[in-house]
VOKE-814514 format. One record per residue: residue in one letter; chain; residue number from 0; x, y, z of N, C-alpha, C in turn. Coordinates in nm, 4 decimals. Layout:
rest|kette|nr|n.east|n.north|n.up|ca.east|ca.north|ca.up|c.east|c.north|c.up
a|A|NUM|X|Y|Z|X|Y|Z|X|Y|Z
...
//
This chain:
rest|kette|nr|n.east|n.north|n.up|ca.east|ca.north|ca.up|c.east|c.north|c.up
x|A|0|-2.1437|0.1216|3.6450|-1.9996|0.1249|3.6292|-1.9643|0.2314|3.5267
x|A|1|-1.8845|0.3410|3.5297|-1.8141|0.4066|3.5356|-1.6972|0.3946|3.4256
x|A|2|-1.6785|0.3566|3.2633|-1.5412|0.3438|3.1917|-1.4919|0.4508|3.2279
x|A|3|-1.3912|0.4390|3.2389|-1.2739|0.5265|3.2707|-1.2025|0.6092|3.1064
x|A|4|-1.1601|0.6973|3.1395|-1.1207|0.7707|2.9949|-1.0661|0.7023|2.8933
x|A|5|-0.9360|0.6657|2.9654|-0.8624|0.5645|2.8781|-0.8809|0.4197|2.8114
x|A|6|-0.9914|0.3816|2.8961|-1.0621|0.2983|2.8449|-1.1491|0.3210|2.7389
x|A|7|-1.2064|0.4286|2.7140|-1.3098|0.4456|2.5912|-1.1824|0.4974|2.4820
x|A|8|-1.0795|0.5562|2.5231|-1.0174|0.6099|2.4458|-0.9544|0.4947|2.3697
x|A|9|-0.9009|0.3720|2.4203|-0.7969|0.2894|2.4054|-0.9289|0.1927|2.3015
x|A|10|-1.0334|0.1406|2.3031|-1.1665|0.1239|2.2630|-1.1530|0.1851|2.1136
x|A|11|-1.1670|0.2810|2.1177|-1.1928|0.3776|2.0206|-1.0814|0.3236|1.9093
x|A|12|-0.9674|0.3371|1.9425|-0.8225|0.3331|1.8919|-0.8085|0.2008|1.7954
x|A|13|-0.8734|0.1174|1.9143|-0.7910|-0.0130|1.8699|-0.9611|-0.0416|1.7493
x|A|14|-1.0499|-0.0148|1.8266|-1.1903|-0.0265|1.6813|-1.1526|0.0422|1.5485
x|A|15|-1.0485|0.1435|1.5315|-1.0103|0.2560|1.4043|-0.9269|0.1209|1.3442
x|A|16|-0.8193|0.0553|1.4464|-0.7196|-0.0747|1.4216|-0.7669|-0.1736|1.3123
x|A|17|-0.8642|-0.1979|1.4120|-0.9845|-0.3017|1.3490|-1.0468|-0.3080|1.2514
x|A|18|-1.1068|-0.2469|1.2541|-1.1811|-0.2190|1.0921|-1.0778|-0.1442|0.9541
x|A|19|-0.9621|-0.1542|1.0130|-0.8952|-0.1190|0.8368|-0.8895|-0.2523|0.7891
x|A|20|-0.8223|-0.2278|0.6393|-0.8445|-0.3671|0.5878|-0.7687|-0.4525|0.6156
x|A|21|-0.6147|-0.3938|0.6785|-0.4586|-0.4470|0.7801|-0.4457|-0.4279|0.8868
x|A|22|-0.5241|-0.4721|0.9333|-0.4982|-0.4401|1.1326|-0.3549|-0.4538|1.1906
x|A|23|-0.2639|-0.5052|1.0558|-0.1752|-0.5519|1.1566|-0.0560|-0.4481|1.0543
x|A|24|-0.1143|-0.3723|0.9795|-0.0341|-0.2568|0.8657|-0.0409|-0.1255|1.0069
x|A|25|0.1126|-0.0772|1.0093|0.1042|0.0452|1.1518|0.0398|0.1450|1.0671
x|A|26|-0.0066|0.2011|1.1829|-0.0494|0.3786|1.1541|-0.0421|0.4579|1.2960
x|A|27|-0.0391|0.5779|1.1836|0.0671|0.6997|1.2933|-0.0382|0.6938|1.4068
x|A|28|0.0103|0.7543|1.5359|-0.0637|0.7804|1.6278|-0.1556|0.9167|1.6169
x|A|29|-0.1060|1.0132|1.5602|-0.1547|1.1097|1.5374|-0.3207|1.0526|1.4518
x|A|30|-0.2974|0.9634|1.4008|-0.4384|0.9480|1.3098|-0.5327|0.8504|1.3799
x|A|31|-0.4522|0.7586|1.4487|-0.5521|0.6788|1.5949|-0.6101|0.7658|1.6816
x|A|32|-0.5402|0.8989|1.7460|-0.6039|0.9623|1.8155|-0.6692|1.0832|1.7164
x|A|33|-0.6548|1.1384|1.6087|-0.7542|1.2097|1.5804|-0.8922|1.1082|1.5213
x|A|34|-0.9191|0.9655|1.4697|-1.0452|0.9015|1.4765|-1.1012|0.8971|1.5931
x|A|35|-1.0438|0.8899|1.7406|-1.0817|0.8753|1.8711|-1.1662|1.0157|1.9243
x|A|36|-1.0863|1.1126|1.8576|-1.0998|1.2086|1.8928|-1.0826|1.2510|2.0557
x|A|37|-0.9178|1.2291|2.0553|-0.8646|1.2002|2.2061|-0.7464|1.2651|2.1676
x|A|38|-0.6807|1.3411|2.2774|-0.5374|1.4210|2.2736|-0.4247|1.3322|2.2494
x|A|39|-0.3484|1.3749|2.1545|-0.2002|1.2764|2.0877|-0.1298|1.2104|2.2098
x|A|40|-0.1120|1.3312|2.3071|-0.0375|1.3070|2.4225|-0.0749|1.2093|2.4815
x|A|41|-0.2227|1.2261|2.4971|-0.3256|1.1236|2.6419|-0.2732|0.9644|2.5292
x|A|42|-0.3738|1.0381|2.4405|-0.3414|0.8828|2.3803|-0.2079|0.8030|2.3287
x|A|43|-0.1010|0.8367|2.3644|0.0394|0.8022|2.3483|0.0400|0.7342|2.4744
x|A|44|0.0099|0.7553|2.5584|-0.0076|0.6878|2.6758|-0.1021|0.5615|2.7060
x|A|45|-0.1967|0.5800|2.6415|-0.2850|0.4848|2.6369|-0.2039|0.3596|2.5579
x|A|46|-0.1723|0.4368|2.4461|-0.0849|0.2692|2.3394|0.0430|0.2357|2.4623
x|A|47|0.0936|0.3444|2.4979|0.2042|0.2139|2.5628|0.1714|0.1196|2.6680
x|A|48|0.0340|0.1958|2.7162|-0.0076|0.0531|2.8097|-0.0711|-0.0631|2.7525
x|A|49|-0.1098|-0.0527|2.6224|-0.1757|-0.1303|2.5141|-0.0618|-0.2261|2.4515
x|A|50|0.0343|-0.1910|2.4225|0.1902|-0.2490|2.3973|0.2264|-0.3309|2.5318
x|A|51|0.2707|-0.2698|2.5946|0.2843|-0.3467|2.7166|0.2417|-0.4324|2.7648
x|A|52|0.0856|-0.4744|2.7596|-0.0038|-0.5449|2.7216|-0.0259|-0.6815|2.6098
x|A|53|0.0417|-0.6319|2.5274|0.1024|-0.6921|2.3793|-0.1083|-0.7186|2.3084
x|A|54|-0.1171|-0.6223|2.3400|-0.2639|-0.5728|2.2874|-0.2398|-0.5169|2.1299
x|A|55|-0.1195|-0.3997|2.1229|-0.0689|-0.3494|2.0363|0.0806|-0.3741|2.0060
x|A|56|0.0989|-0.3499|1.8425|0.2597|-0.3422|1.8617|0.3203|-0.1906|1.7902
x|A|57|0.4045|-0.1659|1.8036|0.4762|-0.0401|1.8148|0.5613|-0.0632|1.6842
x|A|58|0.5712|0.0330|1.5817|0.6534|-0.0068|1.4606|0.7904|0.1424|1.4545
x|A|59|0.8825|0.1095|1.4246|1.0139|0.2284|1.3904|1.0127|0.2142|1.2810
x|A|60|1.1265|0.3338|1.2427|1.1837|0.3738|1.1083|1.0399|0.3792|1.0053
x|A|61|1.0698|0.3730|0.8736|0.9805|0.4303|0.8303|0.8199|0.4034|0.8046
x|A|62|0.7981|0.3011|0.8026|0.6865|0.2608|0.8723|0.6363|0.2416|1.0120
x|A|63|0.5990|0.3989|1.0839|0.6036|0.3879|1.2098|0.4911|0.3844|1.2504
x|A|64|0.4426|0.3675|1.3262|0.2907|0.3319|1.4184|0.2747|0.2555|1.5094
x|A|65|0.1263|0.2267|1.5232|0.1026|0.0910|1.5997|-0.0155|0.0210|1.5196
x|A|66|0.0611|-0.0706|1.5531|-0.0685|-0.2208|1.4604|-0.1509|-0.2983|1.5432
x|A|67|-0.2129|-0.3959|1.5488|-0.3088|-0.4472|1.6723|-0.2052|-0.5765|1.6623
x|A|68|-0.1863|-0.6107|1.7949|-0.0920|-0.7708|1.8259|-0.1475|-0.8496|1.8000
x|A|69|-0.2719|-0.8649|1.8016|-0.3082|-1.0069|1.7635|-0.4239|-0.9610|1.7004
x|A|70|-0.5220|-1.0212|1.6127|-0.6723|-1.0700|1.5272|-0.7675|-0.9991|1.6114
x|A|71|-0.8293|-0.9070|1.5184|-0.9765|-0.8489|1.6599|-1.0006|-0.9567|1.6830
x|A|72|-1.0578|-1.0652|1.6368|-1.1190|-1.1661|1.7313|-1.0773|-1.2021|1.8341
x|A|73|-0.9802|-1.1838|1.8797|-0.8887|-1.2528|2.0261|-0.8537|-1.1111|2.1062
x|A|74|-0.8763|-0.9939|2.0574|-0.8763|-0.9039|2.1837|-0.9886|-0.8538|2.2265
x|A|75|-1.0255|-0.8903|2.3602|-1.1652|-0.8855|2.4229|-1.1421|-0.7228|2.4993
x|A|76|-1.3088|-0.7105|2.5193|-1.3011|-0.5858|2.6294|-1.2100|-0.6069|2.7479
x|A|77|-1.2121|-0.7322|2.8227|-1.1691|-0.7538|2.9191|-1.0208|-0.7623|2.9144
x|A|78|-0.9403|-0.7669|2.7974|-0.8001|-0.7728|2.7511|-0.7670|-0.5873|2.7794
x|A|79|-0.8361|-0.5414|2.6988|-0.8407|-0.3326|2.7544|-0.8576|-0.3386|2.8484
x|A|80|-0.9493|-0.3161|2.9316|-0.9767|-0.2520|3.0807|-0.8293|-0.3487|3.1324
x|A|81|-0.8260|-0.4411|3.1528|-0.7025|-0.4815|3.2260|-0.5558|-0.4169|3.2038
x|A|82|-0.5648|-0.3979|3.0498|-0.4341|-0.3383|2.9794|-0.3920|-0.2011|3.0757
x|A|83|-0.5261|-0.1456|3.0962|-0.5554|0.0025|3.0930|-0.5738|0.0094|3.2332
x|A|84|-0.6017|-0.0648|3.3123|-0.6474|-0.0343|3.4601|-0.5572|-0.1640|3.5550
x|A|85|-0.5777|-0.2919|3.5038|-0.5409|-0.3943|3.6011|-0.6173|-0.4448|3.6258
x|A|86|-0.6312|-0.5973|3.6729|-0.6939|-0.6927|3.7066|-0.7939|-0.6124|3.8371
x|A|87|-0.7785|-0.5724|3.9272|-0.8145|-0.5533|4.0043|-0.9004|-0.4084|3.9678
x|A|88|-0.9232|-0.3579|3.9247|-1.0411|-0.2616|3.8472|-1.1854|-0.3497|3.7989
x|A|89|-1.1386|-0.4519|3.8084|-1.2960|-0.5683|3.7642|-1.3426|-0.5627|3.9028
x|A|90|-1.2873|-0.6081|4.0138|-1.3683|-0.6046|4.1358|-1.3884|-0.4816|4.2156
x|A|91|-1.5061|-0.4374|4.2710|-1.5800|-0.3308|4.3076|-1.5591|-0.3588|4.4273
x|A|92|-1.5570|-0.4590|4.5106|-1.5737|-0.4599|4.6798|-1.4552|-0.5994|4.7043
x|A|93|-1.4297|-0.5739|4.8176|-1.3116|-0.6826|4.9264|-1.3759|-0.7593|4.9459
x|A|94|-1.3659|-0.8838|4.8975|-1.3873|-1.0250|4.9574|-1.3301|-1.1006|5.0793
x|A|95|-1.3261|-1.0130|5.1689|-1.2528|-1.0309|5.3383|-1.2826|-1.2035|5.3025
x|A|96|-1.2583|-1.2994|5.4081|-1.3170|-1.4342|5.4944|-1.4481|-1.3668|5.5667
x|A|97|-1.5488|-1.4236|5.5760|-1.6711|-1.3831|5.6645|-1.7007|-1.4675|5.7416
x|A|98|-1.8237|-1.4863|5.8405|-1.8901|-1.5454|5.8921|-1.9962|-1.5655|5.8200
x|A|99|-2.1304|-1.6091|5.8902|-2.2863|-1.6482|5.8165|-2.3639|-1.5143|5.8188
x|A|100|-2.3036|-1.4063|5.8033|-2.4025|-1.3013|5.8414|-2.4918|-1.2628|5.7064
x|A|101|-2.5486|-1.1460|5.6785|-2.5969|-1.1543|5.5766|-2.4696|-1.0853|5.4599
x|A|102|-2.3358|-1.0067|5.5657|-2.2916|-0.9474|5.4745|-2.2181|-1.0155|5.3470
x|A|103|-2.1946|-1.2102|5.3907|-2.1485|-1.2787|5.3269|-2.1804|-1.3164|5.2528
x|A|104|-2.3727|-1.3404|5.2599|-2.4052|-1.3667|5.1547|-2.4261|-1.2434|5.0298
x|A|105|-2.4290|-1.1421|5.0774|-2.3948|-1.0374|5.0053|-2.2606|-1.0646|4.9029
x|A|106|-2.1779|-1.0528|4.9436|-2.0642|-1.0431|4.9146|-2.0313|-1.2019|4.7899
x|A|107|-2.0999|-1.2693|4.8332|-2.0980|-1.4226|4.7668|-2.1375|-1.3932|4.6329
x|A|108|-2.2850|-1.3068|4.6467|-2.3799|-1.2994|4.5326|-2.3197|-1.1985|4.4553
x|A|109|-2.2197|-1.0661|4.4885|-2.1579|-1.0161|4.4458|-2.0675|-1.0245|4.3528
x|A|110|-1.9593|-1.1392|4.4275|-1.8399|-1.2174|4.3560|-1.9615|-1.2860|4.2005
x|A|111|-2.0087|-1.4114|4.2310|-2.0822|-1.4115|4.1221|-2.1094|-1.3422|4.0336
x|A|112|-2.1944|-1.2285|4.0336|-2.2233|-1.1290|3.9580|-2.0505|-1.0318|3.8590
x|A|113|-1.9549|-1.0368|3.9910|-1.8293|-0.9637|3.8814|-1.8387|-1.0870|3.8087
x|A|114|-1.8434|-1.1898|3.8471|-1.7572|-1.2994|3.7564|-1.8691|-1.3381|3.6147
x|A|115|-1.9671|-1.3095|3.6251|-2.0598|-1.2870|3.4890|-2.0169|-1.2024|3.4237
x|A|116|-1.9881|-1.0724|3.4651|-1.9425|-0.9681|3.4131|-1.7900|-0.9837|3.3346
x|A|117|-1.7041|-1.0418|3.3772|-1.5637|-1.0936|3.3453|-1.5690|-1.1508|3.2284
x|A|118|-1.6604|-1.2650|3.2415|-1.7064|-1.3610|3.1449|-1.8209|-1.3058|2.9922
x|A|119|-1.8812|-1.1522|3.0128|-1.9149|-1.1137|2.8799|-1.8181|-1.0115|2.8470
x|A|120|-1.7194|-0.9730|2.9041|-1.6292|-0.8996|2.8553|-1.5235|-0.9440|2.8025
x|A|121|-1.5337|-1.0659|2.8137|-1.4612|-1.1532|2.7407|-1.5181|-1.2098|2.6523
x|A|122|-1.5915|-1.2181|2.5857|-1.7083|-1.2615|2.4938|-1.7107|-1.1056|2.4190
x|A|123|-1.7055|-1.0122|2.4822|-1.6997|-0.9070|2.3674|-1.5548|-0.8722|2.2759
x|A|124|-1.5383|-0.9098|2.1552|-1.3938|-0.8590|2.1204|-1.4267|-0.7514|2.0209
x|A|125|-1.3056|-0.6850|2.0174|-1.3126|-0.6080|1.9076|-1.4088|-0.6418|1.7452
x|A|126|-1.3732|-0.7759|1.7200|-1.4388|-0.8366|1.5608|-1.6091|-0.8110|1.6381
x|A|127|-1.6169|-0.8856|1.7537|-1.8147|-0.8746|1.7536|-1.8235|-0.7135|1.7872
x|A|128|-1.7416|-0.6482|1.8126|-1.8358|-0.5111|1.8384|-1.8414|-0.4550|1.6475
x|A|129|-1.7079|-0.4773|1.6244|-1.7575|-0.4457|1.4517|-1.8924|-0.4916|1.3979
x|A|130|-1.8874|-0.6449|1.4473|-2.0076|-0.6876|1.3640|-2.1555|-0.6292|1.3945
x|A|131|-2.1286|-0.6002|1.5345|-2.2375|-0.5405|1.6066|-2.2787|-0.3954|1.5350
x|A|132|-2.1814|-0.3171|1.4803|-2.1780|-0.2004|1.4683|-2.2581|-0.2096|1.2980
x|A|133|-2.1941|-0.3044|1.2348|-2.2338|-0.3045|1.0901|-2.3682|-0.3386|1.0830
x|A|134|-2.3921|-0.4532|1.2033|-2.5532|-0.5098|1.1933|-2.6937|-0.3522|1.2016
x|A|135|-2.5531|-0.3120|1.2516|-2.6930|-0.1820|1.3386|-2.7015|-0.1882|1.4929
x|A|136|-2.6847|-0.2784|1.5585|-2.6904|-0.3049|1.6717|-2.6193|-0.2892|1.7623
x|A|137|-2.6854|-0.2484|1.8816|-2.5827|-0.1596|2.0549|-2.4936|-0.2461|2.0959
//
């Protein structure tokens, strides 16, 4: 599988979020996307689907930025890629109705397998990839 740009980008962003000592204190976009090291523009785009999302929140007047909406602990990988792509970017193949052929059981063992996948991407949030990162570990 394949992350998609905005996905590593939006990743990136919200981990810079994360690890300050106020995740929930805004900062400019200009300084989310130069830690990302991702274009202001691209990544202006990325937060409003992150907002929209209520992944992020959006601050005016003079304290302007974006802050993280809720506690790294409660925003999972699987909260991004959805923000950023949609529910339907988790599944790889059409789950038609089948018969007994083998393509069903294919397709059975398949579904299973996204749905493991669903289930550690949701288990990954922002706080364990920090911790992951501080331990030393991938």
């Amino acid at each position: 599988m394949e992350l998609a740009k905005s996905c590593d980008y939006a990743i990136r962003g919200l981990l810079y979020l994360a690890e300050r000592p106020n995740p929930f204190q805004p900062v400019l976009l200009r300084d989310i996307a130069s830690s990302a090291s991702a274009p202001e523009a691209f990544m202006s785009k990325v937060f409003q689907s992150l907002r929209a999302s209520n992944v992020v929140r959006s601050h005016r007047g003079r304290e302007r930025g974006y802050s993280l909406a809720r506690p790294p602990d409660e925003i999972s990988l699987y909260d991004v890629i959805v923000a950023m792509k949609g529910p339907a970017a988790l599944n790889s193949i059409h789950h038609p109705p089948g018969g007994g052929d083998g393509r069903d059981a294919f397709r059975r063992a398949w579904k299973r397998i996204e749905e493991q996948f669903a289930v550690a991407l949701r288990s990954s949030t922002l706080e364990t990839m920090l911790q992951s990162a501080a331990e030393g570990r991938a």
